[in-house]
C-alpha positions, 0 to 999 in steps of 0.5 A: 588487506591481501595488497597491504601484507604482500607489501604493495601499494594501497589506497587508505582506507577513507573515513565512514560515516557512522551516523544510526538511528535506534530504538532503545527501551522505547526510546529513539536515539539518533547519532549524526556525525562528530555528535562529541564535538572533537572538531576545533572551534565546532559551535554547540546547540542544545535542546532539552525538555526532561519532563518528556525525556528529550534532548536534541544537540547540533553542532556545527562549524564554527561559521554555523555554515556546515552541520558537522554532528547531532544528537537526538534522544527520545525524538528524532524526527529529525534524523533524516533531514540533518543527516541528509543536509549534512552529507550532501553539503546542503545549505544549513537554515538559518539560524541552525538550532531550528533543525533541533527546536520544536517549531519551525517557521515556513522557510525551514520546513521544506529541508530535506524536501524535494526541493532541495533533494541534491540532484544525485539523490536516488529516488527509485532505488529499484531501476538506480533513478535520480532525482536528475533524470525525473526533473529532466524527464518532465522538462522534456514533455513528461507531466503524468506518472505514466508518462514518467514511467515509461521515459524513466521506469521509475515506479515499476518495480516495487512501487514504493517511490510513488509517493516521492515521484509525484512530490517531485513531478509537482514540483518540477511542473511548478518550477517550470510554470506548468499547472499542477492540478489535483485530479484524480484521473482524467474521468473525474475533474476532483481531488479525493477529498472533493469527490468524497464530499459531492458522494456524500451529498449526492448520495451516490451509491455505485460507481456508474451514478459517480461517474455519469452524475460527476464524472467525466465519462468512460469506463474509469481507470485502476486508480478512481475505481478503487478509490470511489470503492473505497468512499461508498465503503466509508460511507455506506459501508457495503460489502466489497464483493456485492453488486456493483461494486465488485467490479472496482475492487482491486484484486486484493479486495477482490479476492479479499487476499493480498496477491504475492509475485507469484499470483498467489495469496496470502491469508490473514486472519484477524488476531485481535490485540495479538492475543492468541489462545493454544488451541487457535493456534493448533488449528492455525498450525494444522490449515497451515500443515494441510494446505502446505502454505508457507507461515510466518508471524507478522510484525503486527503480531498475526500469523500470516499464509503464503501461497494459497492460490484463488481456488482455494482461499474459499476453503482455508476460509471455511476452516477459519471462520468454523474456528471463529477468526475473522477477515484481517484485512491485510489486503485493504486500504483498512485498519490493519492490526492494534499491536499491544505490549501486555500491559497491567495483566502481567508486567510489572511496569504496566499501569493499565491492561493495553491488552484489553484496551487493544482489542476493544479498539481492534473491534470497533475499528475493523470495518473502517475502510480509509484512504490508505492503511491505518495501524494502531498499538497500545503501550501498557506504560511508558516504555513503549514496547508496542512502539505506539508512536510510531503507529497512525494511532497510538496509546500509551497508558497513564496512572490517570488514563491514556495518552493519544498520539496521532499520525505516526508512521514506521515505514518507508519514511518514519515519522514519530506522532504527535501528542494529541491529548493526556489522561483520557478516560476509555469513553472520551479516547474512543470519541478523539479517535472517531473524529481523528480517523473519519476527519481523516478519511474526508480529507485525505488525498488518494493512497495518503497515509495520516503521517503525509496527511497530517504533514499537509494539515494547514495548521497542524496540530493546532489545527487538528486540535481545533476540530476534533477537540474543541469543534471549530467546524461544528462537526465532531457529532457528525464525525461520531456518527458516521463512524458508528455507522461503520461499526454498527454495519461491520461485517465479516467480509470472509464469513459473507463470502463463504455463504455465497454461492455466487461469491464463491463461484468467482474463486477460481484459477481456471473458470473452465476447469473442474475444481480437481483440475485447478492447479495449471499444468507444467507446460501453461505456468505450473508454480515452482517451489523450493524448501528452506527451513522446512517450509516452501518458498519461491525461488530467489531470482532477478525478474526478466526484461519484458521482451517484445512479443509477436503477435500472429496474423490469424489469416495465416493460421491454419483453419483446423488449428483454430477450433472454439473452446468453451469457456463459461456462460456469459452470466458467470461473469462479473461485468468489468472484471475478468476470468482465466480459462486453461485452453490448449495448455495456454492461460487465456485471459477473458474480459467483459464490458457493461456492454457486454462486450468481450476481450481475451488475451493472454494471461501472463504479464511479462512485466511481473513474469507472472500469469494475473492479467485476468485479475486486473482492473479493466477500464480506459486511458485516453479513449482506450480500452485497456487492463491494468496489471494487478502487481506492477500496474502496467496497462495492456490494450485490450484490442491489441495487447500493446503495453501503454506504457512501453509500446515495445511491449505486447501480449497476445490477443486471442479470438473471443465470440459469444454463442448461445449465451456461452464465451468462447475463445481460439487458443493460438497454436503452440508455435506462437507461443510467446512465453518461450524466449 
């Protein structure tokens, strides 16, 4: 602007794609390109079907070769795959309209997949990855995740892409001949789905029987434990925290709070259908006021607590359960929340109470551990102001009942659900959505979400239909079964914690320290906050490179400099898992095989920039001992400190013995410090 009124020369300003997707009133509403067909001799498609407020229009070169525009009211699960076909001058499927029809045949459906994903197209948008660099990534030797991380660092910032990465991984492997095989990790020779099955019909209980009875040997891995923890749950339904099966769980499960990039937790409580009453909420702004914890409503209509650290999650828990909330599992692979509009109770426009309908399903569901989260809503009429179909199960009511949609999704790739069945009555929703749910949790691949799930249903809808609705597979009273086995056991994971003295041992920052001496000093990792509209917050900052760093010789260390410190008694730690003493002003990490074997190193992760190694899951990879970090999954050689993934990266290792029954450790001088670039 400054060039064009000083009168020098500029370059035009260039058209801008204004393509956008909205949500009006409940509706969707995608707009791609020239959607008025200004464009001479343009070739005009269209789709409409009034009774259920959908209309689709696609227009194209007049060749049919180029989409040039589109328009989607009421659906626009397309918006995506038209959108990116357009930009990237993707070769249209032939014939065009199949883009916009409600069926497609097998040649389409694979449009804006990875296959034809133009090699310029980011897919980790964290570290600028393309799909390029992985397909030649894996055309150079790398076939696991792992390894694709460590050649690209694709996948090691927020995680998101995983998903995508392994689509791409798999297919690039087919196209170069290589076997793609669906196992889970390298100690089980199974897919999810088939381990759940031989659980199931092993009657395995712990993750040592699996393992020994199924298994190919080892200590396991942050990716099967987490994942057989998750089955027996299903299963048995058990309590997370119980022995043996606490050593699986990851640190969310652990803690039973969901770990922030600082170390610390938030807390969640259970806030059924969204419904709140004053003086809840009183006692909800007062823990949040006496602990200083950062709060915020969530987009799932609970109100959620940032920075409470290990120590004290046991007593804002007291609290919350002596005010009657309930875990809200906001940190499990679980039913999450049932987010309602308010229905018949107060809106004009509301034909059934989505309400009450919301909290039934809310408390019957609670329990269920899945394969990945699961969000429900329910809209009290049509104009869906709970959004429902964008939910994994969502329910909107009719003059006659309720209408079921199943495998939505909103997130990171949004997926409008499909239409399971109308006018249910309340008894015969709640047996569709027993089946729906435990069908899905037998056959879902690790960490799959129902959209993708449903996406790879052999069959689809029909296919879904003939199962759960007309009982192709003989099965729908087994599923009913199983699920009321989950809600007959439910229990208040939180509530059950509370009353353990040996589960409440566990919640501590510092095994070694006094319980007024939890919070770490300035010199070993103290928190560091700043205020923004009356509330703390972490500060915004770019997170550093990890840097090499160096690892000592002990022999060369001076002896009076190199004196035991006690950490804890052998029994107060949970085999496979770790603890954090504060020794000398530095945060050492302790680890403890079945064995009873122990390992200490130092407890900050250089790739997170954050002090949680002592939280992470401790298995082996190849033979090798090793801890896998709880925010970012990088792994450390528990002998060595050596990253497996980026081998120029290290922590310190630290001496540990065992004495009389009591651990011991050596903290390194402080001119070791590696903390300090």
């Amino acid at each position: 602007v400054a060039d064009h009124i000083a009168g020098r020369e500029v370059t035009p300003f260039g058209n801008v794609d204004c393509s956008t997707k909205l949500k009006i009133v409940g509706f969707d509403v995608g707009i791609i390109g020239d959607s008025l067909g200004k464009t001479p001799g343009c070739r005009t498609m269209v789709y409409s079907k009034e009774t259920e407020g959908i209309y689709k229009c696609l227009l194209t070169e007049a060749s049919g070769e180029k989409i040039i525009g589109c328009i989607l009211v009421g659906e626009a699960n397309q918006y995506n795959n038209i959108l990116s076909i357009m930009l990237n001058d993707l070769p249209v499927p032939q014939p065009p309209e199949s883009l916009i029809l409600p069926t497609f045949d097998s040649a389409n459906a694979a449009v804006g997949s990875v296959e034809t994903l133009p090699g310029v197209a980011t897919v980790c948008s964290c570290h600028n990855v393309k799909k390029d660099d992985i397909c030649q990534a894996v055309q150079d030797g790398c076939h696991s995740m792992d390894e694709i991380k460590s050649c690209t660092k694709a996948g090691t910032g927020c995680g998101g892409c995983i998903s995508l990465l392994t689509d791409l991984m798999n297919y690039e492997k087919g196209r170069l001949g290589i076997s793609v095989k669906n196992h889970l990790c390298e100690h089980f020779p199974f897919s999810r789905r088939e381990l759940h099955d031989i659980i199931r019909a092993k009657g395995y209980r712990d993750f040592d029987e699996v393992i020994k009875g199924s298994g190919n040997g080892g200590f396991g891995c942050e990716i099967c434990k987490p994942t057989v923890a998750s089955i027996l749950a299903t299963t048995f339904n058990k309590h997370v925290l119980e022995a043996p099966l606490a050593q699986l769980q990851d640190t969310n499960d652990y803690f039973l709070a969901n770990m922030q990039r600082d170390g610390t937790y938030s807390v969640v409580p259970r806030i059924a259908g969204g419904e709140l009453t004053p003086d809840a909420l009183i006692t909800l702004g007062q823990i949040g006021k006496d602990f200083d914890l950062y709060t915020k409503i969530t987009g799932g209509q609970r109100i959620d607590f940032f920075g409470a650290k290990a120590h004290q999650l046991p007593l804002i828990w007291d609290r919350l359960v002596e005010a009657g909330f309930e875990t809200g599992h906001a940190y499990g692979k679980s039913l999450r929340t049932v987010k309602t509009c308010v229905g018949s109770t107060w809106c004009r426009y509301g034909v059934q109470d989505s309400v009450g309908m919301g909290i039934a399903l809310e408390h019957r569901y609670k329990g269920l551990r899945s394969p990945h989260k699961i969000k429900f809503a329910v809209s009290g009429c049509t104009r869906e102001c709970a959004e429902a179909q964008s939910k994994d199960i969502g329910i909107i009511a009719t003059k006659n009942g309720y209408n079921l949609y199943v495998c939505g999704n909103g997130g990171m790739k949004p997926r409008h659900a499909d239409l399971l069945a109308e006018d249910l009555d309340p008894a015969m929703l709640v047996k569709l959505i027993d089946r729906v749910l435990m069908f899905y949790c037998r056959t879902a691949d690790r960490l799959q979400r129902t959209s993708k799930w449903f996406e790879a249903l052999d069959g689809g809808m029909d296919y879904l239909k003939s199962v759960v609705i007309d009982d192709k597979l003989g099965i729908c009273e087994d599923l009913e079964e199983q699920m009321q086995l989950v809600v007959d056991t439910y229990q208040d994971e939180w509530a059950t914690a509370c009353k353990d003295p040996a589960v409440r041992a566990r919640f501590k920052t510092f095994v070694n320290m006094p319980h007024d001496k939890q919070d770490p000093p300035a010199e070993a990792g103290a928190l560091v906050y700043q205020y923004e509209r009356k509330q703390k917050r972490l500060p915004v900052t770019e997170p550093a490179n990890p840097l090499p760093v160096p690892q000592p010789a002990l022999e060369q260390l001076p002896v009076n400099e190199r004196e035991w410190a006690t950490v804890c008694p052998l029994e107060a730690m949970v085999p496979n898992c770790g603890v954090c003493a504060l020794v000398g002003g530095q945060q050492i990490a302790v680890f403890r095989l079945p064995d009873d074997r122990l390992f200490a190193l130092s407890n900050f992760d250089p790739f997170s920039q954050a002090y949680v190694l002592s939280r992470g899951l401790v298995g082996d990879k190849d033979g090798v001992l090793k801890v896998s970090s709880p925010l970012y999954k990088q792994s450390f050689g528990l002998e060595d400190g050596v990253c497996l993934g980026d081998p120029s990266v290290r922590v310190p290792v630290y001496p540990v013995q065992l004495k009389d029954g009591v651990v011991q450790v050596m903290p390194l001088p402080e001119k070791w410090d590696c903390f300090r670039a």
